[in-house]
N, CA, C and O atoms as a DFTB+ gen file, in Angstrom:
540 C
 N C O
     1  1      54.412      -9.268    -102.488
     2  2      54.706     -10.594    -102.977
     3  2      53.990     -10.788    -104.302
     4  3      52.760     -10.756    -104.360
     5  1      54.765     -10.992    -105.380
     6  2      54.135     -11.793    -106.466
     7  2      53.940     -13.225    -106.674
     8  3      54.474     -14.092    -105.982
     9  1      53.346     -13.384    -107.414
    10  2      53.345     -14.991    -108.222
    11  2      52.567     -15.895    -107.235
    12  3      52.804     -17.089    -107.051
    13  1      51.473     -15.065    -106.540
    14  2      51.101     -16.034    -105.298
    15  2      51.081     -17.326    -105.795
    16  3      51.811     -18.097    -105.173
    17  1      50.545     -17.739    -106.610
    18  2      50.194     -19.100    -106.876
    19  2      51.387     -20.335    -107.116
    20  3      51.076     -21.440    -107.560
    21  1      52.691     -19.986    -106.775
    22  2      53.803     -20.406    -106.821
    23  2      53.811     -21.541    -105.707
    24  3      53.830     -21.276    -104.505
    25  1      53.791     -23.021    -106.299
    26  2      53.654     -23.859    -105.396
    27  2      54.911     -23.849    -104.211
    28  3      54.598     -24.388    -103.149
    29  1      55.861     -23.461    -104.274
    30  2      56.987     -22.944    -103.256
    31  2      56.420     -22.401    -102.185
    32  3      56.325     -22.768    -101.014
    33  1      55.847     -20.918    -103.117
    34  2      55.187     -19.822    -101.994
    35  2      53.893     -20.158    -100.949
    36  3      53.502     -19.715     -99.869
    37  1      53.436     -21.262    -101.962
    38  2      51.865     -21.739    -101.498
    39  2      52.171     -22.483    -100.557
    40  3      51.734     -22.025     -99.501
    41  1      52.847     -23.642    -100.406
    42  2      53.470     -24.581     -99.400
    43  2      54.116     -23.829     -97.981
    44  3      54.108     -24.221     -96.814
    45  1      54.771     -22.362     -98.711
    46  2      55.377     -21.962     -97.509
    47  2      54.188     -21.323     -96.858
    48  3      53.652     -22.051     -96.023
    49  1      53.691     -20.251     -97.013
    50  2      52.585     -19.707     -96.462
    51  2      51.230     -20.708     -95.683
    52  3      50.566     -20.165     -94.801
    53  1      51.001     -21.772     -95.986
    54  2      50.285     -22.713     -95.763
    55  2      51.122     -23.376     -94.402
    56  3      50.608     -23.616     -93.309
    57  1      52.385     -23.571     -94.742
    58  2      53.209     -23.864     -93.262
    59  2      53.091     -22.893     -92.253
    60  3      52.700     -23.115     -91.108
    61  1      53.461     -21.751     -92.739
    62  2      53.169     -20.300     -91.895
    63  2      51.679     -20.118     -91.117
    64  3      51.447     -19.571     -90.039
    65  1      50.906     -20.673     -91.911
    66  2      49.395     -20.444     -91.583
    67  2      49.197     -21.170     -90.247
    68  3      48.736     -20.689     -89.212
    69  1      49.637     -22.430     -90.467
    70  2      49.596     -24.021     -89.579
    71  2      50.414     -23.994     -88.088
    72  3      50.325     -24.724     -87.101
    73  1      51.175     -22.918     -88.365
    74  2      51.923     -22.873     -87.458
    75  2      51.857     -21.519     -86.685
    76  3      52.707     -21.329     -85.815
    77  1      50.965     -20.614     -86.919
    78  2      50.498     -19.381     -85.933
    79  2      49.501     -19.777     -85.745
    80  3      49.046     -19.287     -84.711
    81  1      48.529     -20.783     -86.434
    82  2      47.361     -21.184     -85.800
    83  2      47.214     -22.543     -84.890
    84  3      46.062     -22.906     -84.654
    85  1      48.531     -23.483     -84.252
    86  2      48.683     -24.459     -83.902
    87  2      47.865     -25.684     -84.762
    88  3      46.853     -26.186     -84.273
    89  1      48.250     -26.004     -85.730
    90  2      47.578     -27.250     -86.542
    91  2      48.927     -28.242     -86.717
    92  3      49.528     -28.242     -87.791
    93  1      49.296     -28.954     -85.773
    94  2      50.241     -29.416     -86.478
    95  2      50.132     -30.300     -86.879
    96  3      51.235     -30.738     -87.207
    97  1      48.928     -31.307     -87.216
    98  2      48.618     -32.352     -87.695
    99  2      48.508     -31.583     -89.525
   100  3      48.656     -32.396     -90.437
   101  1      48.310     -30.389     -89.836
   102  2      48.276     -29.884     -91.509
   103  2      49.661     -29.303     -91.572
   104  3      50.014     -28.933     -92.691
   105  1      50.503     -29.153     -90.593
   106  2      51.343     -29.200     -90.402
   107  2      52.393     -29.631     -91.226
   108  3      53.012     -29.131     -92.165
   109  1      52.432     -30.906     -90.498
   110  2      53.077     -32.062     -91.143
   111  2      52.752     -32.635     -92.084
   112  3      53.625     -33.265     -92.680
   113  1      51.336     -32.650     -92.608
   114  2      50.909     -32.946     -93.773
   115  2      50.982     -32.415     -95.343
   116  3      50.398     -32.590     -96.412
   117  1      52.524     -31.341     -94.558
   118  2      52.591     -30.101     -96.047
   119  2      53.972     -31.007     -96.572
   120  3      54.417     -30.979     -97.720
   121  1      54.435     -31.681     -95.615
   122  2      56.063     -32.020     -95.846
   123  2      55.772     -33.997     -96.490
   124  3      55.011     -34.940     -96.279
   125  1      56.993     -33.634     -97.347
   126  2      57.024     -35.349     -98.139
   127  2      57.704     -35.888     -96.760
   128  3      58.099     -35.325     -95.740
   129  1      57.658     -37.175     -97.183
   130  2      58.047     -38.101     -96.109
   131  2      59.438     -37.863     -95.962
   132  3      59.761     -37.637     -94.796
   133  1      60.632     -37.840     -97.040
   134  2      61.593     -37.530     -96.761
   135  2      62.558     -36.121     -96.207
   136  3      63.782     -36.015     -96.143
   137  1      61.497     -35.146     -95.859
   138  2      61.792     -33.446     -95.797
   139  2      62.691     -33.374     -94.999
   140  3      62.765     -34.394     -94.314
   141  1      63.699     -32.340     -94.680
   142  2      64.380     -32.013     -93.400
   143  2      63.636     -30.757     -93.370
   144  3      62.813     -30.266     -94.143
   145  1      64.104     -30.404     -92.364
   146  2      63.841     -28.792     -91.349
   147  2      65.146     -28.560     -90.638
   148  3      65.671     -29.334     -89.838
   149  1      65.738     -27.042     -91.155
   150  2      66.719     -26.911     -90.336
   151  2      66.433     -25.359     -89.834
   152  3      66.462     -24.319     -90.493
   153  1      66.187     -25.542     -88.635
   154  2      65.437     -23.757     -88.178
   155  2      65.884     -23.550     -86.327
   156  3      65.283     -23.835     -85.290
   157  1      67.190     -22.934     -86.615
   158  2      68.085     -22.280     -87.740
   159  2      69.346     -23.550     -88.556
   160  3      69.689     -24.680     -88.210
   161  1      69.667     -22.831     -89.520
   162  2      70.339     -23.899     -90.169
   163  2      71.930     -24.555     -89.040
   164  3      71.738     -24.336     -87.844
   165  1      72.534     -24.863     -89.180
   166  2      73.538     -25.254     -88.264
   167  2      72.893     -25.685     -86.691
   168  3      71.729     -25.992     -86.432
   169  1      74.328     -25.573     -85.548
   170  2      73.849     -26.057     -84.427
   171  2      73.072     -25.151     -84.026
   172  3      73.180     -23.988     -84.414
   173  1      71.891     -25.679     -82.926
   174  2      71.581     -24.854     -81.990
   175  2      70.661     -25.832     -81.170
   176  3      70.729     -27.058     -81.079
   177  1      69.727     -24.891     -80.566
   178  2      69.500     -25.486     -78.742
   179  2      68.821     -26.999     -79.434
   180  3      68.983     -28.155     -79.042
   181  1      68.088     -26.519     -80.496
   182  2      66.898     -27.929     -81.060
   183  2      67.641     -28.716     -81.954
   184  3      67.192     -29.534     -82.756
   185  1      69.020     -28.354     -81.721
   186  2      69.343     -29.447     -82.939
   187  2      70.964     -29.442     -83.066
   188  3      71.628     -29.111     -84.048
   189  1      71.461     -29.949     -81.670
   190  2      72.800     -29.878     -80.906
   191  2      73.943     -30.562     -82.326
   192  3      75.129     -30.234     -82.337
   193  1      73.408     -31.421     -83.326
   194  2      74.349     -32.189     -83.937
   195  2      74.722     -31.226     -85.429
   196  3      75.625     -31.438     -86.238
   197  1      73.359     -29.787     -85.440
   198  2      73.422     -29.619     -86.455
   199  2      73.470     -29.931     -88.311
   200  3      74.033     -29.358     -89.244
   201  1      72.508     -31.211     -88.193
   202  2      72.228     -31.543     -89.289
   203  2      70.915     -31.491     -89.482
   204  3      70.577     -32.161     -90.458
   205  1      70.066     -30.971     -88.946
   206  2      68.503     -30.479     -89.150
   207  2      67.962     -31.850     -88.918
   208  3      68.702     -32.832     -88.864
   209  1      66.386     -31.921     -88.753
   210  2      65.221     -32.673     -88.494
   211  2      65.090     -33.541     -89.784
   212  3      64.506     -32.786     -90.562
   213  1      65.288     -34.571     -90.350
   214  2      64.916     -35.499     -91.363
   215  2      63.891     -36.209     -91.241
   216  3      64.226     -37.224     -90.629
   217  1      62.776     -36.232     -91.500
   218  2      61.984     -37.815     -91.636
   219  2      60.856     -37.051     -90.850
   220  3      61.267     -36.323     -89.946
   221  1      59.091     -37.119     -91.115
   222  2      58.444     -36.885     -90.724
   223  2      58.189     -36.762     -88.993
   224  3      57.495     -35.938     -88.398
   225  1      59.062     -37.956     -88.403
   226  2      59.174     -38.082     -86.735
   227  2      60.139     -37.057     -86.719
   228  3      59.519     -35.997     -86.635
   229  1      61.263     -36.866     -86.756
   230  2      62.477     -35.879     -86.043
   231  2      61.119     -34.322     -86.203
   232  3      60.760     -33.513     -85.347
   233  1      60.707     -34.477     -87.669
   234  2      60.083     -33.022     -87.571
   235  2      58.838     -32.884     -86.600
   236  3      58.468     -31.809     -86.128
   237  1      58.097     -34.409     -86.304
   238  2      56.950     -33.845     -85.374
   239  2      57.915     -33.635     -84.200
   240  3      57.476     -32.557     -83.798
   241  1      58.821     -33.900     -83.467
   242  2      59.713     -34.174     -82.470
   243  2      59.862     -32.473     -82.790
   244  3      59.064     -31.998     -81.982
   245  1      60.312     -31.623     -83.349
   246  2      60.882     -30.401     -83.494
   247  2      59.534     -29.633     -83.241
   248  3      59.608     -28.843     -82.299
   249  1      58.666     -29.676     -83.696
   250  2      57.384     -29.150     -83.390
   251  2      56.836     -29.110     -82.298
   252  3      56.095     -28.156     -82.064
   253  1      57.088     -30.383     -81.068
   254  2      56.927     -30.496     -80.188
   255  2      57.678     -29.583     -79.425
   256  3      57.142     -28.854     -78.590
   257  1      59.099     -29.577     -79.699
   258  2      60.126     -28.757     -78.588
   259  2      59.924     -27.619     -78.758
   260  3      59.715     -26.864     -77.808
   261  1      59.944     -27.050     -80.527
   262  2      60.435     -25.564     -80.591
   263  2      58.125     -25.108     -81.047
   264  3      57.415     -24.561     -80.202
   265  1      57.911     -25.282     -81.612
   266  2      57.073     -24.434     -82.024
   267  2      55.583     -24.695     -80.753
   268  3      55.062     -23.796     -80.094
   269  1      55.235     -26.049     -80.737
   270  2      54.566     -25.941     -79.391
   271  2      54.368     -25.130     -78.326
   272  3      53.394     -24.378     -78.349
   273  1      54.813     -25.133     -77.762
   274  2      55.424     -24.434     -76.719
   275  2      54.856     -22.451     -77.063
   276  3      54.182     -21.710     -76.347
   277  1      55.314     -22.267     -78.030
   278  2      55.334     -21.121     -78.175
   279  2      54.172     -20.667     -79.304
   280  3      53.711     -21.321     -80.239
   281  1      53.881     -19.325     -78.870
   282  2      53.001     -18.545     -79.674
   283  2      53.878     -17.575     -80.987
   284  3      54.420     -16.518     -80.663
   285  1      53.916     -17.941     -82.058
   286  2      54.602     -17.452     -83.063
   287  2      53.926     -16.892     -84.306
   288  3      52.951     -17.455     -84.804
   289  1      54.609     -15.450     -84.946
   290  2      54.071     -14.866     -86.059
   291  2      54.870     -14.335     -86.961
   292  3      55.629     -13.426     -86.628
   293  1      54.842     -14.716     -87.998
   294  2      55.577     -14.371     -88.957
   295  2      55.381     -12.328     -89.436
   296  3      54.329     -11.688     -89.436
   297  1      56.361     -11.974     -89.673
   298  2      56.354     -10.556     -90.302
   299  2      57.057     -10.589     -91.422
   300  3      58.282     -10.577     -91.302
   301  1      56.424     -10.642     -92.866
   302  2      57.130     -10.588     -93.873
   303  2      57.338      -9.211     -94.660
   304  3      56.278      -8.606     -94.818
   305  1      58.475      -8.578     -95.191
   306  2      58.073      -8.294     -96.136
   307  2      58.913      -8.053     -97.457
   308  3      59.318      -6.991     -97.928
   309  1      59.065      -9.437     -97.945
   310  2      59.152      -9.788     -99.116
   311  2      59.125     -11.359     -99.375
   312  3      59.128     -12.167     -98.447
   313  1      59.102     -11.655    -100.481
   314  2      59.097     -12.992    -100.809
   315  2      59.551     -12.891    -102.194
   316  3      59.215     -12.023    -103.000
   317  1      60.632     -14.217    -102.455
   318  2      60.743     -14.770    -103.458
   319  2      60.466     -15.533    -104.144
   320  3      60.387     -16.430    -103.305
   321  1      60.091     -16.262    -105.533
   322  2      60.016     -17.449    -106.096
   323  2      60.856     -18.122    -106.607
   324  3      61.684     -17.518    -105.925
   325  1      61.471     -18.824    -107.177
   326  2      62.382     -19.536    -108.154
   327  2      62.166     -20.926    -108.618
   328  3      61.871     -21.648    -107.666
   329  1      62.212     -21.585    -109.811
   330  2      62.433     -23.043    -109.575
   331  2      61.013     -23.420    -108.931
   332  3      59.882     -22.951    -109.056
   333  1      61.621     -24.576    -108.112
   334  2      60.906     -25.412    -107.015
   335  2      61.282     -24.791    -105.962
   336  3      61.047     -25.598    -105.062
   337  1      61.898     -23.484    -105.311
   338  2      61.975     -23.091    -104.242
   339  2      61.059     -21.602    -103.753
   340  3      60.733     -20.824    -104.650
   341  1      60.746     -21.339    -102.526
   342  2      60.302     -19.619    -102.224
   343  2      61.133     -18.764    -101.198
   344  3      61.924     -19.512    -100.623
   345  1      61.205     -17.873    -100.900
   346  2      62.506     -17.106     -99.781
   347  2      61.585     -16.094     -99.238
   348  3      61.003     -15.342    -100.019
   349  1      61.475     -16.043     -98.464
   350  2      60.522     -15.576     -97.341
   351  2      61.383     -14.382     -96.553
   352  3      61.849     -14.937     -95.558
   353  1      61.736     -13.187     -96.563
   354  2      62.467     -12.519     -95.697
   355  2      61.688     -11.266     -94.671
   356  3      60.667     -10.664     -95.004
   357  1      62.160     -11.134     -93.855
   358  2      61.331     -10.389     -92.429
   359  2      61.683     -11.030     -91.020
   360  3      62.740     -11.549     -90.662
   361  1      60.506     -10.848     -90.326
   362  2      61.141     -10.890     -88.421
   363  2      60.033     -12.080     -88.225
   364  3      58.943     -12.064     -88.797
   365  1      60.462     -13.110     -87.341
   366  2      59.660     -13.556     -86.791
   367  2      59.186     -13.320     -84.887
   368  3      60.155     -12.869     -84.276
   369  1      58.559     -13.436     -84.429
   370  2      57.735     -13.397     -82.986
   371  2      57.614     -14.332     -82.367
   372  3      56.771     -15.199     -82.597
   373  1      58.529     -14.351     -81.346
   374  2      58.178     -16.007     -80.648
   375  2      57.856     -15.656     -79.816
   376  3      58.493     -14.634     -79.562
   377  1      56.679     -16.009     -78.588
   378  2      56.484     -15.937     -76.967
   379  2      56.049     -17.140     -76.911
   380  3      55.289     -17.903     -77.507
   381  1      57.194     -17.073     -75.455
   382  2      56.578     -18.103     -74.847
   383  2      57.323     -17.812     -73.347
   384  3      58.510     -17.507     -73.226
   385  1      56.384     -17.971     -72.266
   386  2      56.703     -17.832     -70.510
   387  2      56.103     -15.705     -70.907
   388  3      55.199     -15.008     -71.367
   389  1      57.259     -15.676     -70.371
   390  2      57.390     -14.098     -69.879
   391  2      58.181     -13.592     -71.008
   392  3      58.909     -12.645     -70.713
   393  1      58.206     -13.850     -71.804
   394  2      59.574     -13.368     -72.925
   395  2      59.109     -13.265     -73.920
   396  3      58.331     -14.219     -73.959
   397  1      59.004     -12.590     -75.086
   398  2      58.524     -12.576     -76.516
   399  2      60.238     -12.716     -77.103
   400  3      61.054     -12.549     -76.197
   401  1      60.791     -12.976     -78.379
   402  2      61.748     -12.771     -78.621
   403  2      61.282     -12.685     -80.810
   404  3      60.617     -13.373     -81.584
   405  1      62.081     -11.503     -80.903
   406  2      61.851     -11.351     -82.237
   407  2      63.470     -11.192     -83.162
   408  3      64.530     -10.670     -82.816
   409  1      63.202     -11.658     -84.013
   410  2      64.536     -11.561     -84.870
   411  2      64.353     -11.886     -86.117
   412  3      63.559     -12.797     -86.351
   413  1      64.935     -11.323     -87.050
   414  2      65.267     -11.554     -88.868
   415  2      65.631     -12.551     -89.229
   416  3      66.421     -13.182     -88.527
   417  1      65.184     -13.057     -90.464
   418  2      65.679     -14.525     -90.783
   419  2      65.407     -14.290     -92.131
   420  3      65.039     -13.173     -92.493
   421  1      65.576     -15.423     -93.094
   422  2      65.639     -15.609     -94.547
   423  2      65.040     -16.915     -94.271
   424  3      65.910     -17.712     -93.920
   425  1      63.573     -17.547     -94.311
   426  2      63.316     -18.699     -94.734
   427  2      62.982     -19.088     -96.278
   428  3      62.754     -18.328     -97.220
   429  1      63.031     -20.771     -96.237
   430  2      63.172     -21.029     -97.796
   431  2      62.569     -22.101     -97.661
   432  3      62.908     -22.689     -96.634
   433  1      61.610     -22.751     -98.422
   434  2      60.953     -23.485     -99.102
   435  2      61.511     -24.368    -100.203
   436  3      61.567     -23.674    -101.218
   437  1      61.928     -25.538    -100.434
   438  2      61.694     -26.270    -101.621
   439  2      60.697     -27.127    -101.562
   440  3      60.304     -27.622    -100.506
   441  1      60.137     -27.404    -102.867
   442  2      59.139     -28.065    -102.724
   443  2      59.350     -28.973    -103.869
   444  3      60.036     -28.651    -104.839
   445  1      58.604     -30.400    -103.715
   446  2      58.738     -31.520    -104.980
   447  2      57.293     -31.313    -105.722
   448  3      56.225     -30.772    -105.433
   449  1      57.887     -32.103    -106.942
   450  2      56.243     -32.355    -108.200
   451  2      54.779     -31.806    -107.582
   452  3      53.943     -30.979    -107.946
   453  1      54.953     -32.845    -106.298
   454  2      53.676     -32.499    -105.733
   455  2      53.257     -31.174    -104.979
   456  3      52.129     -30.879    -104.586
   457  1      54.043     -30.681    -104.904
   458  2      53.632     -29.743    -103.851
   459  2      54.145     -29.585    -102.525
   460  3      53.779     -28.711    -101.739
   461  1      55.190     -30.651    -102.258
   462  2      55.187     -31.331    -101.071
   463  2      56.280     -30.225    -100.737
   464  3      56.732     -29.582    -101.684
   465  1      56.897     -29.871     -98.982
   466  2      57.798     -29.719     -98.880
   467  2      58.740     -30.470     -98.431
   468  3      58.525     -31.327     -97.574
   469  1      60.216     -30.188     -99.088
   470  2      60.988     -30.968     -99.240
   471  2      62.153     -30.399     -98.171
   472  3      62.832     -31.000     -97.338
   473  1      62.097     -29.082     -98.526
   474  2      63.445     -28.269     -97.389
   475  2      62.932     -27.475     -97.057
   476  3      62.503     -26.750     -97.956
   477  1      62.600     -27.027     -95.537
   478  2      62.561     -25.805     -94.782
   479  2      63.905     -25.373     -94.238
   480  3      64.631     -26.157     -93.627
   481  1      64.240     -24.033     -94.486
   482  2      65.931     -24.040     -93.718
   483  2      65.050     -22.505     -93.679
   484  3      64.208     -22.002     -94.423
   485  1      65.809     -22.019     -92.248
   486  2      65.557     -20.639     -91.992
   487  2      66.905     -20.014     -91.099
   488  3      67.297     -20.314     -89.971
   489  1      67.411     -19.070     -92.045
   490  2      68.395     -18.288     -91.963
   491  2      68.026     -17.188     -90.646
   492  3      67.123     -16.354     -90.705
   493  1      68.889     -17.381     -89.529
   494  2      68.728     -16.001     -88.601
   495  2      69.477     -16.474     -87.534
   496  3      69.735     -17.649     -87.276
   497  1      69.906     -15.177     -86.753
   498  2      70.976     -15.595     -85.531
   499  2      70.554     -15.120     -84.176
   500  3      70.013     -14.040     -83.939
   501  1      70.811     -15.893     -83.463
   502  2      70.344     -15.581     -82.173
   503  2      70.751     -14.580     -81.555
   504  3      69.894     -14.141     -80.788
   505  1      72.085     -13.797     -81.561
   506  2      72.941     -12.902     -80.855
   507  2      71.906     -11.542     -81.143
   508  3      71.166     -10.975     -80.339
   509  1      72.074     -11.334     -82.169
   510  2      70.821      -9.768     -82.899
   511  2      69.821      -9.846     -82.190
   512  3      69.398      -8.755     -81.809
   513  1      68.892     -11.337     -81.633
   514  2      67.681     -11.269     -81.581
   515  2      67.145      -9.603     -80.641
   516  3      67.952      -8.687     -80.490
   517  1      65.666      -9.528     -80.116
   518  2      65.586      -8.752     -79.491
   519  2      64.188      -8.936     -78.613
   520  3      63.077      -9.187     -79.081
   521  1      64.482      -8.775     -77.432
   522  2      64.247      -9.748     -76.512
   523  2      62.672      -8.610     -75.396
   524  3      62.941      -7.728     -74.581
   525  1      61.395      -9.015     -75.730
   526  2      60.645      -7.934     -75.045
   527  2      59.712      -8.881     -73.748
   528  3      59.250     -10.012     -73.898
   529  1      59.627      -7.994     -72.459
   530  2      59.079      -8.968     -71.196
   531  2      57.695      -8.979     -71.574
   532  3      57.158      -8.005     -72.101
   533  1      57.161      -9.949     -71.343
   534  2      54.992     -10.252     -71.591
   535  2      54.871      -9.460     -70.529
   536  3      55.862      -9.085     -69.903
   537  1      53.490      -9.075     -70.167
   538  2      52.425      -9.320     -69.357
   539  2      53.017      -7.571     -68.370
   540  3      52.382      -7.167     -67.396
């Protein structure tokens, strides 16, 4: 990864950080008041209407269902910069119960003036995933 200092990249990694280490109070404190989160983008189990999480509540509400719950780690390896945005590509690690489940995605970052994030959307499909038993 270049350009660490890329407020995109910085915002995203700082989300990444917050969220393998359960902080979700710095969490939420990375996103402007108006941010969505769409992870994964379209329908799915957390987000039946498919228009992603808007507004600081829908996203603590998403945190609660999907990332809570579970022990998660990012595997990157690459990253992009651009603009006001960063692209994050690799596998992520979810466990939670008896199940680990890992799969590829494309996440992305925009971020405003401040620093703030504005769009989380993370690209990946459930069908590919790949599915390993805990314990």
């Amino acid at each position: 990864m270049t350009s660490a200092a890329h407020p995109a990249r910085v915002a995203g990694l700082a989300s990444q950080a917050a969220v393998r280490e359960k902080r979700k109070d710095e969490w939420l404190g990375l996103f402007a008041d108006n941010a969505r989160v769409e992870d994964p983008i379209g329908v799915s189990p957390y987000d039946p209407a498919g228009q992603g999480h808007f507004g600081r509540d829908a996203i603590a509400a998403f945190w609660d269902k999907a990332i809570a719950p579970s022990e998660i780690d990012f595997r990157w390896t690459d990253s992009f910069a651009c603009g006001d945005e960063a692209a994050f590509t690799g596998t992520i690690r979810s466990a939670r119960g008896e199940v680990a489940v890992e799969v590829d995605l494309v996440a992305t970052y925009r971020v405003n003036g401040e620093g703030k994030i504005v769009a989380l959307r993370a690209f990946w499909e459930l069908e590919p995933a790949r599915t390993t038993p805990l314990g």
